[in-house]
TIVO-2410 file (N, C-alpha, C; in nm, 3 decimals):
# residues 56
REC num residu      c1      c2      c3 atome chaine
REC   1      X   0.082  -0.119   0.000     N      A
REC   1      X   0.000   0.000   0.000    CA      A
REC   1      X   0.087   0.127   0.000     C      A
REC   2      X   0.186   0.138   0.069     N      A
REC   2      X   0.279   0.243   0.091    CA      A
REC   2      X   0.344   0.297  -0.027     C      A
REC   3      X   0.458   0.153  -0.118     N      A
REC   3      X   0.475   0.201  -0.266    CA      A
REC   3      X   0.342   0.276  -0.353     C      A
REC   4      X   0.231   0.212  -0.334     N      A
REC   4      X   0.126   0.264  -0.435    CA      A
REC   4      X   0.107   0.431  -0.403     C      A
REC   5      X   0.102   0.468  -0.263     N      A
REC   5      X   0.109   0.565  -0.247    CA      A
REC   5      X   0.207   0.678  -0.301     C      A
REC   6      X   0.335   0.618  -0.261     N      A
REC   6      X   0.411   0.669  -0.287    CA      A
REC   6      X   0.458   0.723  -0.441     C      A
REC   7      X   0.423   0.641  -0.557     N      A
REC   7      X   0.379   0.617  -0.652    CA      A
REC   7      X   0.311   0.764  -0.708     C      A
REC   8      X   0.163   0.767  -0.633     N      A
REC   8      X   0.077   0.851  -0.686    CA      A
REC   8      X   0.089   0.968  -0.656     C      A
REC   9      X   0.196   0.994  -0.496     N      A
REC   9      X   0.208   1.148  -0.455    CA      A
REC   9      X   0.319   1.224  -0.566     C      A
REC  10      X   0.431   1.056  -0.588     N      A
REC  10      X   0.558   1.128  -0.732    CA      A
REC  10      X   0.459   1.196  -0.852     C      A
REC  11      X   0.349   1.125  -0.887     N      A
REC  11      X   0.295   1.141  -1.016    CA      A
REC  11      X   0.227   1.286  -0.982     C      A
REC  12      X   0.142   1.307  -0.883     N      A
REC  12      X   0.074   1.440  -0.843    CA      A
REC  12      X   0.183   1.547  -0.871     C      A
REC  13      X   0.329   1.519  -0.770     N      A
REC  13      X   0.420   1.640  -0.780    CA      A
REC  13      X   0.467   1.669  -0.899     C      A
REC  14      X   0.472   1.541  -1.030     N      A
REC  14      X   0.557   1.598  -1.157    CA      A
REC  14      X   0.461   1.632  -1.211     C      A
REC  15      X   0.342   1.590  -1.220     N      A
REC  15      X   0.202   1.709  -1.265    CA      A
REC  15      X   0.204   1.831  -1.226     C      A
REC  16      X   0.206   1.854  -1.068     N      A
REC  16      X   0.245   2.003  -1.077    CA      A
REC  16      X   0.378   2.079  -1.125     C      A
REC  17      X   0.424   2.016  -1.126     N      A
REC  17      X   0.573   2.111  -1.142    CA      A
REC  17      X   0.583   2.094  -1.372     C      A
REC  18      X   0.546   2.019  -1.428     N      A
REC  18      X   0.491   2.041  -1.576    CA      A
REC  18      X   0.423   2.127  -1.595     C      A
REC  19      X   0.277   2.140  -1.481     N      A
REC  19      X   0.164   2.234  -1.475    CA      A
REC  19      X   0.260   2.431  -1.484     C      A
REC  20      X   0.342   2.362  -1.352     N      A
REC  20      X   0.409   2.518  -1.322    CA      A
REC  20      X   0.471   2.566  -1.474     C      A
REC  21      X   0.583   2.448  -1.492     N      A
REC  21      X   0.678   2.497  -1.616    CA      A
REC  21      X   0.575   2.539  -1.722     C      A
REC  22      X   0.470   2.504  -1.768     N      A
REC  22      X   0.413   2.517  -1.905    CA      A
REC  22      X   0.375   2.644  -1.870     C      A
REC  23      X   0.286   2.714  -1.749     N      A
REC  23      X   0.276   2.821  -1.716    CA      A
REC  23      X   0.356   2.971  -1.728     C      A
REC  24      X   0.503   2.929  -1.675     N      A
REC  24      X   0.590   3.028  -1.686    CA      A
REC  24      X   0.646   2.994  -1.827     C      A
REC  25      X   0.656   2.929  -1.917     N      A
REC  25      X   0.654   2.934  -2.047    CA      A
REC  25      X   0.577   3.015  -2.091     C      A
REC  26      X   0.466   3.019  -2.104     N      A
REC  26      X   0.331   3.090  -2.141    CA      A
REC  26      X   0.382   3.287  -2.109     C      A
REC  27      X   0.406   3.277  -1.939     N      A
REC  27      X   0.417   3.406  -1.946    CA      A
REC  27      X   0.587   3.436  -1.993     C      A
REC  28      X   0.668   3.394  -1.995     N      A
REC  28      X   0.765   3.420  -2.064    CA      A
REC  28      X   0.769   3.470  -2.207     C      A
REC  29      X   0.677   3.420  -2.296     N      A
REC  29      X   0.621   3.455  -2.387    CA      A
REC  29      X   0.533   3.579  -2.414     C      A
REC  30      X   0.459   3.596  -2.332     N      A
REC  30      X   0.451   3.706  -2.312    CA      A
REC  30      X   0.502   3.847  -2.248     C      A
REC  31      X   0.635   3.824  -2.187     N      A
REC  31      X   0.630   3.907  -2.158    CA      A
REC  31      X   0.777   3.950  -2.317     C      A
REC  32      X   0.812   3.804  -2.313     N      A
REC  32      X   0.923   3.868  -2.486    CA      A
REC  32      X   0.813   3.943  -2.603     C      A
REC  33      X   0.704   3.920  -2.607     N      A
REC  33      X   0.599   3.950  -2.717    CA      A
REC  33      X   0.594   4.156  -2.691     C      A
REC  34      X   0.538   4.138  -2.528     N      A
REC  34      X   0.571   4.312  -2.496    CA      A
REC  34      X   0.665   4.354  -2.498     C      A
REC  35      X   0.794   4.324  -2.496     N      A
REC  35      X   0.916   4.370  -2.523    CA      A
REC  35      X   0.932   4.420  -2.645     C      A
REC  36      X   0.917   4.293  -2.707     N      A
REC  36      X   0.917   4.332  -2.913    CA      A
REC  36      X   0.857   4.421  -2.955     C      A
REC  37      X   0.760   4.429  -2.857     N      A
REC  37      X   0.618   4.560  -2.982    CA      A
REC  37      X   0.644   4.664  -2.903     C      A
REC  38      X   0.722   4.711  -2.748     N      A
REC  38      X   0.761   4.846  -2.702    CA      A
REC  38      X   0.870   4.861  -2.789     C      A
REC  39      X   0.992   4.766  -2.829     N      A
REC  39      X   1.085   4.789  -2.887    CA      A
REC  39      X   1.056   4.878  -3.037     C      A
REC  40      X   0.984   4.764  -3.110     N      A
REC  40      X   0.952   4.842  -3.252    CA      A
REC  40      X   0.843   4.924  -3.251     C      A
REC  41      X   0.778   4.953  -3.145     N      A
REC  41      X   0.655   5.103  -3.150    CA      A
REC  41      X   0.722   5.184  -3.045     C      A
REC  42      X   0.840   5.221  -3.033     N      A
REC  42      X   0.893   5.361  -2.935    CA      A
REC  42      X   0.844   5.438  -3.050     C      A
REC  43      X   0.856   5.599  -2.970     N      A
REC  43      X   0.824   5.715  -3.050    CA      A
REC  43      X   0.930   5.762  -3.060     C      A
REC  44      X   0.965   5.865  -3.176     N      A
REC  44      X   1.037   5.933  -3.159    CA      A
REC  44      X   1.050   6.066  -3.082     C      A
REC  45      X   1.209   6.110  -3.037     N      A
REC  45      X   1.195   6.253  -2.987    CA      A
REC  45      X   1.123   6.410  -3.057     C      A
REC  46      X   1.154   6.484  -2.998     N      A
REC  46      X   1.152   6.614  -3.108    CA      A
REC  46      X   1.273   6.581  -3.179     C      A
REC  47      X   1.385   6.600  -3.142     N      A
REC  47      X   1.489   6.586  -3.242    CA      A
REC  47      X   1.493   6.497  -3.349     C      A
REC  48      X   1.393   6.368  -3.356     N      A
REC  48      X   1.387   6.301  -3.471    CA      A
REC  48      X   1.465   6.163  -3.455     C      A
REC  49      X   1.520   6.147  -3.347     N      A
REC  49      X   1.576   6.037  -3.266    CA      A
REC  49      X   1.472   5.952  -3.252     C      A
REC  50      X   1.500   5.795  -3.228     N      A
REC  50      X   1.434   5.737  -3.129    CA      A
REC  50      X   1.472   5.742  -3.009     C      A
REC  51      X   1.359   5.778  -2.921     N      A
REC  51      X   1.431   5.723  -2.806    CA      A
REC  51      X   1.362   5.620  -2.698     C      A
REC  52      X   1.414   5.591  -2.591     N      A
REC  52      X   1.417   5.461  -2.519    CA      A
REC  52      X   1.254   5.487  -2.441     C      A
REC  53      X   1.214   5.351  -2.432     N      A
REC  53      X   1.084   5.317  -2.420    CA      A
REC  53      X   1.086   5.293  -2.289     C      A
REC  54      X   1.220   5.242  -2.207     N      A
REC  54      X   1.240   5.201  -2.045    CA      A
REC  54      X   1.351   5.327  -2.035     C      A
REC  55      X   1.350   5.290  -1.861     N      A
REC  55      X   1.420   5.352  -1.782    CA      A
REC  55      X   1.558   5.302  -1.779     C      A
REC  56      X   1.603   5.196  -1.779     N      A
REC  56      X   1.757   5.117  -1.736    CA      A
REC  56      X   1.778   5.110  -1.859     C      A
***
């Protein structure tokens, strides 16, 4: 009984932790997707420059 258990709590934890990874995949993706489109939609200055869309 104990292996079987033991068994089903391994299978629960690598379900969650797949569950987690596919998740932060997902937002990883999104957050490279907002990067790309602040990158190529900055405005330009008055001077006719681009300039920077962040602070750092």
């Amino acid at each position: 009984m104990v292996p079987v258990l033991l068994v089903l709590l391994l299978v629960l934890v690598l379900f969650g932790v797949g569950f987690a990874v596919k998740i932060l995949w997902w937002i990883a993706i999104a957050v490279l997707v907002i990067w790309l489109l602040g990158f190529l939609l900055r405005g330009t200055s008055s001077s006719g420059t681009r300039s920077r869309w962040y602070r750092w």
